[in-house]
Structure formats: structure tokens, C-alpha cells
PLY file of the C-alpha trace (Angstrom):
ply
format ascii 1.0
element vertex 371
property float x
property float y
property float z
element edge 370
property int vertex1
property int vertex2
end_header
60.43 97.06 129.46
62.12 95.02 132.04
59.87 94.45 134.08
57.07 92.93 131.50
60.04 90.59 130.67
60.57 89.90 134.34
56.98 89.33 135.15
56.32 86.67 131.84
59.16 84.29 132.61
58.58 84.45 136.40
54.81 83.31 135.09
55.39 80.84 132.89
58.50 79.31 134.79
55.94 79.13 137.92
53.71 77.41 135.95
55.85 74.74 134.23
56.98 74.02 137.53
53.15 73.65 139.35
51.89 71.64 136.13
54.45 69.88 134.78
54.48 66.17 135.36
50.57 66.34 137.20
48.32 63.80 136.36
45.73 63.85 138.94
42.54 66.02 137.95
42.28 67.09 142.00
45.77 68.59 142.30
45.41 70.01 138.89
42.46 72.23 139.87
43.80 73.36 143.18
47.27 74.62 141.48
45.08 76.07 138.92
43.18 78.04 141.38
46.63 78.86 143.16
48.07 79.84 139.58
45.97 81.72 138.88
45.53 83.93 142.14
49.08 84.77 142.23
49.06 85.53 138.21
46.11 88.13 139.36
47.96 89.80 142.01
51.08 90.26 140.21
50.13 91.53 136.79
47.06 93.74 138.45
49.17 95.32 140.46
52.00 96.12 138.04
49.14 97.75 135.89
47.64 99.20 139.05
51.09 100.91 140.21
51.90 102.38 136.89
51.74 105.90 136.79
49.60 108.60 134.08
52.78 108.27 131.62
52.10 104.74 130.78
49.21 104.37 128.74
47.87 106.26 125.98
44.51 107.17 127.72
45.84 106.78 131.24
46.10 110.40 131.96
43.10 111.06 130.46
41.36 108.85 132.73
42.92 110.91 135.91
41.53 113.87 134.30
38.18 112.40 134.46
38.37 110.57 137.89
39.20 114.67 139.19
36.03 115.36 137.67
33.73 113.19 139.16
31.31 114.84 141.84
30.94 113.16 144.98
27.65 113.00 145.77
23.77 112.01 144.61
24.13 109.17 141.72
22.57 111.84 139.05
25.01 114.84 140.04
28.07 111.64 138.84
26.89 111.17 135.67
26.05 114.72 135.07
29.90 115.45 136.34
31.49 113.76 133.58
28.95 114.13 130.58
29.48 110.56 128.05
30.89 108.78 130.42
28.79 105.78 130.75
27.31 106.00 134.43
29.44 102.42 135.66
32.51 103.52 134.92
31.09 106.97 136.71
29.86 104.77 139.84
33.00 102.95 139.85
34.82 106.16 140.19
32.72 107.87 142.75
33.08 104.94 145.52
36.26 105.16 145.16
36.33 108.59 145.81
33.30 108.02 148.78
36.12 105.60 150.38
38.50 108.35 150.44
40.38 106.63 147.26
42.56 108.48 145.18
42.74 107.81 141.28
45.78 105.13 141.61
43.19 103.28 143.75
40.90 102.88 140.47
43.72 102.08 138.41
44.53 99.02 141.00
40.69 98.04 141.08
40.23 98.12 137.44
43.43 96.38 136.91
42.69 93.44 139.33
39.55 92.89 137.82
40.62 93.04 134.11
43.06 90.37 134.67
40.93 88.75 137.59
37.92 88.07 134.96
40.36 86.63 132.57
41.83 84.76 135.10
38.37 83.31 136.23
37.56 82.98 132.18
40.52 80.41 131.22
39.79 78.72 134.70
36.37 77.49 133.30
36.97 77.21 129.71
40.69 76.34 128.85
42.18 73.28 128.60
45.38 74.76 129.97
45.93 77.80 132.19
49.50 77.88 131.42
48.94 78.23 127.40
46.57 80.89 128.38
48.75 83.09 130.22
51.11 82.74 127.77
48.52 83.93 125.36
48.03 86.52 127.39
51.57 88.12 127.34
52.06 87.45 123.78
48.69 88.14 121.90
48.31 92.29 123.29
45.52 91.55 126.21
47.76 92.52 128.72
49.64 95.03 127.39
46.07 96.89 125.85
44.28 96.69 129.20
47.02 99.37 129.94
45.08 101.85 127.56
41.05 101.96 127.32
39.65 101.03 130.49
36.33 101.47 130.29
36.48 98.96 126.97
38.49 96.69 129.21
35.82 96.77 131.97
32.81 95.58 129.27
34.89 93.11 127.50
35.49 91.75 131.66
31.98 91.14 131.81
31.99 89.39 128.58
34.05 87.16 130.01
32.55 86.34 132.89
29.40 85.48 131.50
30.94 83.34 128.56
30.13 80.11 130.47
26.35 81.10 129.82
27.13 80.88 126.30
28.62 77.36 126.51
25.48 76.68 128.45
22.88 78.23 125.89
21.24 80.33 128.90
20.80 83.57 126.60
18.59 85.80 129.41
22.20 85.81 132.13
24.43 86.65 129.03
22.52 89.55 128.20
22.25 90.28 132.08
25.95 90.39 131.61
26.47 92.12 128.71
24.02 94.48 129.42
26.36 95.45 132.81
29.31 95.63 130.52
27.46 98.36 128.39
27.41 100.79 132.01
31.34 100.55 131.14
31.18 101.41 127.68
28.64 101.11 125.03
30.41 98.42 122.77
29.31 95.49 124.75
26.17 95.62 122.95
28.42 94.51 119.60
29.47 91.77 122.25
25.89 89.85 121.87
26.91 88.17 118.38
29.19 85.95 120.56
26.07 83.86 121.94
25.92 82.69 118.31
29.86 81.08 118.18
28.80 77.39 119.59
26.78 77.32 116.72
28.95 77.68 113.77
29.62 74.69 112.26
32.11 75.06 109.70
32.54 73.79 105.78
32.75 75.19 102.42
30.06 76.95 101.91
29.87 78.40 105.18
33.76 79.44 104.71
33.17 81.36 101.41
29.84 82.93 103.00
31.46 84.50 105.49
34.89 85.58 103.40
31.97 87.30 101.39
30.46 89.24 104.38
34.12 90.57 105.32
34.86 91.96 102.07
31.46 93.44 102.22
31.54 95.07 105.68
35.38 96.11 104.39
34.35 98.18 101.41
31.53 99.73 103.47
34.67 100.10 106.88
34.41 104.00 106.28
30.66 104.84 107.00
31.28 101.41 109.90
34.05 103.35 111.50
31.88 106.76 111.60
28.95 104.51 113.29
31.30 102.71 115.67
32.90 106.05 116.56
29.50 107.83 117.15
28.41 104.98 119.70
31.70 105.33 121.27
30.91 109.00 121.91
33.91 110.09 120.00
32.21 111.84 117.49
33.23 111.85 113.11
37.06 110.94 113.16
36.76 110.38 109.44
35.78 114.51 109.45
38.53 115.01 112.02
41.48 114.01 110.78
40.46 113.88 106.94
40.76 110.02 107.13
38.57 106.35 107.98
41.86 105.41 109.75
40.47 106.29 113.72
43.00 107.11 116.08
44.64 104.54 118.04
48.02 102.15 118.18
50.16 103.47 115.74
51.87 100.33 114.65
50.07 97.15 113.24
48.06 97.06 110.30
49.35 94.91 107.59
51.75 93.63 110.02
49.08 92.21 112.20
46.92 90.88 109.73
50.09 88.70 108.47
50.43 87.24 112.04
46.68 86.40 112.91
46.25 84.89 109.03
49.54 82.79 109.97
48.27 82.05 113.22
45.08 80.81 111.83
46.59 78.37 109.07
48.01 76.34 111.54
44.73 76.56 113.96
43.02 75.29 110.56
45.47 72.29 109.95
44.93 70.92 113.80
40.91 71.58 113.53
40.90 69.77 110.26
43.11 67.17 111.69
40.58 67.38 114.93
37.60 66.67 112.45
38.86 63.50 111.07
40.14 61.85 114.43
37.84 63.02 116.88
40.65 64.49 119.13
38.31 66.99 120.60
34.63 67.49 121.05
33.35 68.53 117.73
31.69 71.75 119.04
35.31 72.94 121.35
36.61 72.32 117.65
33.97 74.45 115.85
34.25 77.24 118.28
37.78 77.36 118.47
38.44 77.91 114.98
35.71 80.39 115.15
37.29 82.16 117.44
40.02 82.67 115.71
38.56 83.15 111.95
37.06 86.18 114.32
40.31 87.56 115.30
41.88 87.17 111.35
38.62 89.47 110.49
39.38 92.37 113.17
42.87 92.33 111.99
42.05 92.22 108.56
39.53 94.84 108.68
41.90 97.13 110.97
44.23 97.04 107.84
42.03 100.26 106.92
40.48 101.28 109.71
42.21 101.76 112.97
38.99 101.89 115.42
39.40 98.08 114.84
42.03 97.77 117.16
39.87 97.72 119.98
38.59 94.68 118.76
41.68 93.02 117.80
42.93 93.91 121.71
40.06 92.75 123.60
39.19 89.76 120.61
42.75 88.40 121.89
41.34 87.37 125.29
39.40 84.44 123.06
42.97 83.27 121.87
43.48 82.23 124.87
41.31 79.68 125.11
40.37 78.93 121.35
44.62 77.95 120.99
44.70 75.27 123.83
41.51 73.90 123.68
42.29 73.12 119.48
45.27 71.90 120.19
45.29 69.81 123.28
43.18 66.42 122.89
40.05 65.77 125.02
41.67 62.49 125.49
44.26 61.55 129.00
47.67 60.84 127.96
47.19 61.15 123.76
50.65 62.44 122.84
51.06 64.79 119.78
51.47 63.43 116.28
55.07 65.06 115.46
53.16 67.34 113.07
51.36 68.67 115.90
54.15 68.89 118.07
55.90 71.24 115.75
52.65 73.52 115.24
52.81 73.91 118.91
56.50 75.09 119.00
55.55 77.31 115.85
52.90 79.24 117.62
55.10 79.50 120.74
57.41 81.25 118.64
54.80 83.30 116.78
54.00 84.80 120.41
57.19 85.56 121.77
58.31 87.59 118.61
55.00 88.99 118.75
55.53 89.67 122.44
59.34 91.16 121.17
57.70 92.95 118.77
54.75 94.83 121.27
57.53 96.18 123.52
59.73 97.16 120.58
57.23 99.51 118.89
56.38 100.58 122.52
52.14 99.10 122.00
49.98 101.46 123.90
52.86 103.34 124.98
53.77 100.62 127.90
57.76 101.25 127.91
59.34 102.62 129.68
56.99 101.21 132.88
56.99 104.56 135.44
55.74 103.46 138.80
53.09 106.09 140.38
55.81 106.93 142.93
58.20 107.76 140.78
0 1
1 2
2 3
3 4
4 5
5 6
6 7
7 8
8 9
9 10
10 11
11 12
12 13
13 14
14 15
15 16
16 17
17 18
18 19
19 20
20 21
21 22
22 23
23 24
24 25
25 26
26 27
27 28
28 29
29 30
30 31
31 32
32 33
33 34
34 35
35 36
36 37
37 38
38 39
39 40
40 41
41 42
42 43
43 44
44 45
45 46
46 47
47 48
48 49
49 50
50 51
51 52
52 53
53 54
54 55
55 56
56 57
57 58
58 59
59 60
60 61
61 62
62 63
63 64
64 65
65 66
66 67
67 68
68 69
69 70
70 71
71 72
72 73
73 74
74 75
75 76
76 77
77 78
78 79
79 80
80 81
81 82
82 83
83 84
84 85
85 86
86 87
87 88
88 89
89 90
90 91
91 92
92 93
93 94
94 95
95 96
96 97
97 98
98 99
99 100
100 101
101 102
102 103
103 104
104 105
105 106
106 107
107 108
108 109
109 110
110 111
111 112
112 113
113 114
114 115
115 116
116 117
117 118
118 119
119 120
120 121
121 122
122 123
123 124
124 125
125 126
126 127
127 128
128 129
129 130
130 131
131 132
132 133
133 134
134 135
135 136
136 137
137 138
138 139
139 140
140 141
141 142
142 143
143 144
144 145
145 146
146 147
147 148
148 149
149 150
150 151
151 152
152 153
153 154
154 155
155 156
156 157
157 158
158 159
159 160
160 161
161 162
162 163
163 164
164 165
165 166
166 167
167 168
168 169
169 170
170 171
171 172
172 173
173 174
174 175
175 176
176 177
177 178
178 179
179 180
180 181
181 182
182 183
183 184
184 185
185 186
186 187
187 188
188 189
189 190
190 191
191 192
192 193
193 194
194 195
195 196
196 197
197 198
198 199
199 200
200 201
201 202
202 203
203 204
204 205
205 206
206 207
207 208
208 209
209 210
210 211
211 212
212 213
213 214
214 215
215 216
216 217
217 218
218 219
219 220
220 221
221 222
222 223
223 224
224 225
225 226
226 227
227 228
228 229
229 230
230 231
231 232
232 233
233 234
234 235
235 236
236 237
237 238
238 239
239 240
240 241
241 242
242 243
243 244
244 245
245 246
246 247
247 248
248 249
249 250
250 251
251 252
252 253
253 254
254 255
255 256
256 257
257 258
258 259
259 260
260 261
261 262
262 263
263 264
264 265
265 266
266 267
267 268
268 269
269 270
270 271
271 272
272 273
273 274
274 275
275 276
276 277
277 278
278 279
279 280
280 281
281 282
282 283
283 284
284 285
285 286
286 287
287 288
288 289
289 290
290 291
291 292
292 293
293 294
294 295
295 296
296 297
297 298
298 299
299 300
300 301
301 302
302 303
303 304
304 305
305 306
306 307
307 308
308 309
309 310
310 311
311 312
312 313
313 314
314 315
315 316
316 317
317 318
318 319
319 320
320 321
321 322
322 323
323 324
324 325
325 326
326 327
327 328
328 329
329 330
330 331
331 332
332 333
333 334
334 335
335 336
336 337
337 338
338 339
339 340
340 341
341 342
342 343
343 344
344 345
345 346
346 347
347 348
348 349
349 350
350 351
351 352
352 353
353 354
354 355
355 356
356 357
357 358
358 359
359 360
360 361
361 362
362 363
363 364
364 365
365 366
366 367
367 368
368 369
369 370
């Protein structure tokens, strides 16, 4: 697990020492830029070089990539049956280009953490907390296990900043791209609806309703979710709603994101009486995160909701900084604030601790392809 170790502090060192002590808005977006580039290349490529041990699914995915025809568009999709035909495409010019499967495993990795890259450069308030959120809130480590999820919630991403800008018909353009990857993007669509949350009460006990609603019904949800993955009944598989997937979490999870989220609640609430931030940032944040609590509530009993507590996390990353830093220059922290920051900071590393202890996705040991 070295080497996920090595690869955090060298990021978050590099970017203390780029931002720290920066005032001017110009320099800050070139280092940014620069920050960013080199974050891409180094964690795309250790995901890239990693060989079919490390990963659940990542053999899996060789297996398919060998059975992709070269040739007319139809005779690729045909080759590979469910396989939605963008991941198929995807594979097939690789394979045109005389590409071998690590060569998809380095293109797919480069733009997983490329997309995010490009998504924290537009909408968080600090690249650095991002990253960090990154490492410590699964993203990273999941991308190492179901790709083709990976790929749609990319596109999600990159077409975020037409949900900031209330331009619905490029979203779906974009979402509807992420579904050649895999068919959950569609689910992805309720996100154009975030900006316009505006929290209180009533809205609060509306919505702690609908979860407990959707988690009595999470059995006959799971069966639905699984049949649109293309992964058939798992409840009549394996006798249980629990769908395969990381076998640690749970109950353990929940109890982070719910601690996670009482202190994102105490800074919005703080946000709403001081006007610290923008009152829709604040809004969206928090609803960002209420999001992620769900998922890992609702993956308590039903395990297909890890893929949306992995791929939810990528929203962390910006919904954390952009609740907790001000919208005003130079406003220090209240000491309160201060502390919450150093409390989630030490929320994610033993998060992080804990990811590579239980082995998430099966990422340790990291096996290079040439070994």
C-alpha cells in the first residue's frame, strides 16, 4: 500500500507548497492548472500500470477487452453482448491502434481522474481540499474497480458546470454519453435539480421521509437497479437484497458520512446567518452531502449502493471546500470553524487508513502490469 501512501503526501505536500501563502487570483489559476496536470499524470498512470490482480473487476475487464471483435461498429457490440456499445467503441480503437488491454486501463484511468481534475478546477474553492478529498473519501481508490461506472459518472462531471448554469439540453447531451458507458447515468439526471434545493424544516423532514420510504422498499430497488445494470436478480442469486460488492462498510460508513455531515450542517447553518458564502454554493453543498449520508445509509442493507456511495464521493470534493471556505478575500476562520476543519482532516485520513487496511476494492498489495 506504499505506494498510495507515497503518491498522497507527495500530492498534498506539492500543493501546500504551490498554494500556500498566494494571494494573487492570476498565479492562483495558473498553479491550479499546473496542479492539477501533474495530479492527472501521476495518479492515472499508477491506476493505468496496475496489473489484472488489483481490482475486483479488473480482470474481468481483460476478459472482455480479448473479446472485442475488431471490425464493423455492429460486429463490437455484438462481440461482447451487454456491454454498453461506448465502453465497446472505446475498446475496439484501442485495439484498431494496435493497443493492448493495459493501454485501456491507462486511457480510462487518465480520464477518470482527468474529468475530476477538470471538475474541481471549475467548481471548487480549493483544488488542494479536493485532492485530498479525493484520497480520503474512496474516489480514487473505487475508480480501480467498475470502469465502465467510472466512465459515466466522468461525464457527469464534466457537464456539471451546465447544471450551475441551468442549460438542461448540454447536461442531458452529457449524460446521455455517459449512459454508452453504462446505463446508470440516466439515475444521474436528478442532479440538475441540486441548485434548487433550498433547505429548512419542512423540507428536512420531507426528505428523511422519502429515505425511509425508498429503504423499506431497498429489496425490490436493488432487483431494479441490478436488472438495468445487466446483472440480472442478485436477490435470487445469492438468497439475499445485499448485491455483491466491497465487502467492508455498511454501518461503518454510514457512521462516518452522518459524522461528516453534522459538522457540514453546523458551518452551513453558521453560513446562513453570516452570509459567508453565496446562499445557493451553501444550499448545494449541504445537498451534496445530505446525498452522500442517504447512499450510505441506504447501503446499510443493500450493497448495490456502493456504487453510489463511490462515485457520490467525487461531489465531496467540492461540496466540503466550497461550505467551508468563505466567498470573502482574507476572512479568517472563527476558531469553531478552524477546528471543524482539522476534524474533517482527520475524519479522511483515518478513513484513508481505514480503505487500505480492509484492502477497499482489493487495491493492496499494488502489482505493476510488469510484474
Amino acid at each position: 500500500m506504499g505506494i498510495y501512501i507515497y503518491a498522497f503526501v507527495i500530492c498534498i505536500l506539492l500543493g501546500k507548497f504551490m498554494f500556500d501563502g498566494v494571494s494573487s487570483k492570476v498565479v492562483i489559476d495558473k498553479r491550479k492548472k499546473k496542479y492539477l496536470f501533474f495530479v492527472t499524470l501521476l495518479l492515472g498512470l499508477i491506476s493505468g500500470f496496475r496489473s489484472t490482480s488489483v481490482g475486483y473487476d479488473t480482470y474481468s475487464y481483460s476478459l472482455i477487452f480479448n473479446d472485442i471483435m475488431v471490425g464493423s461498429f455492429e460486429k463490437m457490440i455484438e462481440s461482447v453482448g451487454r456491454i454498453e456499445p461506448g465502453f465497446a467503441l472505446w475498446c475496439g480503437i484501442i485495439k484498431i491502434l494496435g493497443g493492448n488491454f493495459q493501454w485501456l486501463l491507462i486511457t480510462t484511468s487518465l480520464f477518470i481522474v482527468g474529468s475530476f481534475s477538470i471538475f474541481v478546477y471549475r467548481h471548487s474553492k480549493s483544488v488542494l481540499w479536493s485532492i485530498f478529498i479525493l484520497f480520503c473519501f474512496q474516489y480514487y481508490y473505487s475508480s480501480f474497480d467498475i470502469i465502465r461506472h467510472f466512465m459515466a459518472t466522468s461525464f457527469l462531471l464534466l457537464g456539471y458546470k451546465y447544471v450551475e448554469q441551468r442549460k438542461i439540453i448540454p447536461f442531458l447531451l452529457f449524460i446521455f454519453i455517459g449512459s454508452l458507458f453504462h446505463k446508470i447515468a440516466f439515475i444521474f439526471t436528478l442532479y440538475y435539480f441540486v441548485p434548487l434545493v433550498k433547505w429548512n424544516t419542512k423540507i428536512f423532514v420531507l426528505f428523511a421521509i422519502m429515505v425511509l420510504i425508498v429503504n423499506m422498499l431497498i429489496s425490490k430497488i436493488s432487483i431494479g437497479l441490478s436488472l438495468l445494470f445487466g446483472k440480472g436478480d442478485y436477490t435470487q442469486m445469492h438468497g439475499t437484497i445485499q448485491w455483491i460488492g466491497a465487502y467492508s462498510g455498511g454501518v461503518k460508513t454510514f457512521i462516518l458520512f452522518f459524522i461528516l455531515f453534522f459538522f457540514m450542517f453546523y458551518i452551513y447553518r453558521v453560513n446562513k446567518k453570516t452570509r459567508r458564502v453565496n446562499e445557493t454554493t451553501n444550499n448545494s453543498s449541504l445537498t451534496l452531502c445530505l446525498l452522500m449520508l442517504m447512499f450510505s445509509f441506504l447501503f446499510i442493507n443493500a450493497r448495490i449502493m456502493t456504487r453510489f456511495v463511490m462515485t457520490s464521493s467525487a461531489f465531496l470534493a467540492i461540496a466540503i471546500p466550497n461550505i467551508l471556505i468563505s466567498d470573502r478575500p482574507f476572512e479568517y476562520f472563527h476558531i469553531k470553524q478552524k477546528n471543524i476543519s482539522l476534524i474533517i482532516i482527520l475524519l479522511g485520513l483515518v478513513y484513508n487508513s481505514f480503505l487500505l487496511y480492509v484492502n477497499w476494492q482489493n487495491i493492496v498489495p499494488y502489482v505493476p502490469f510488469w510484474q
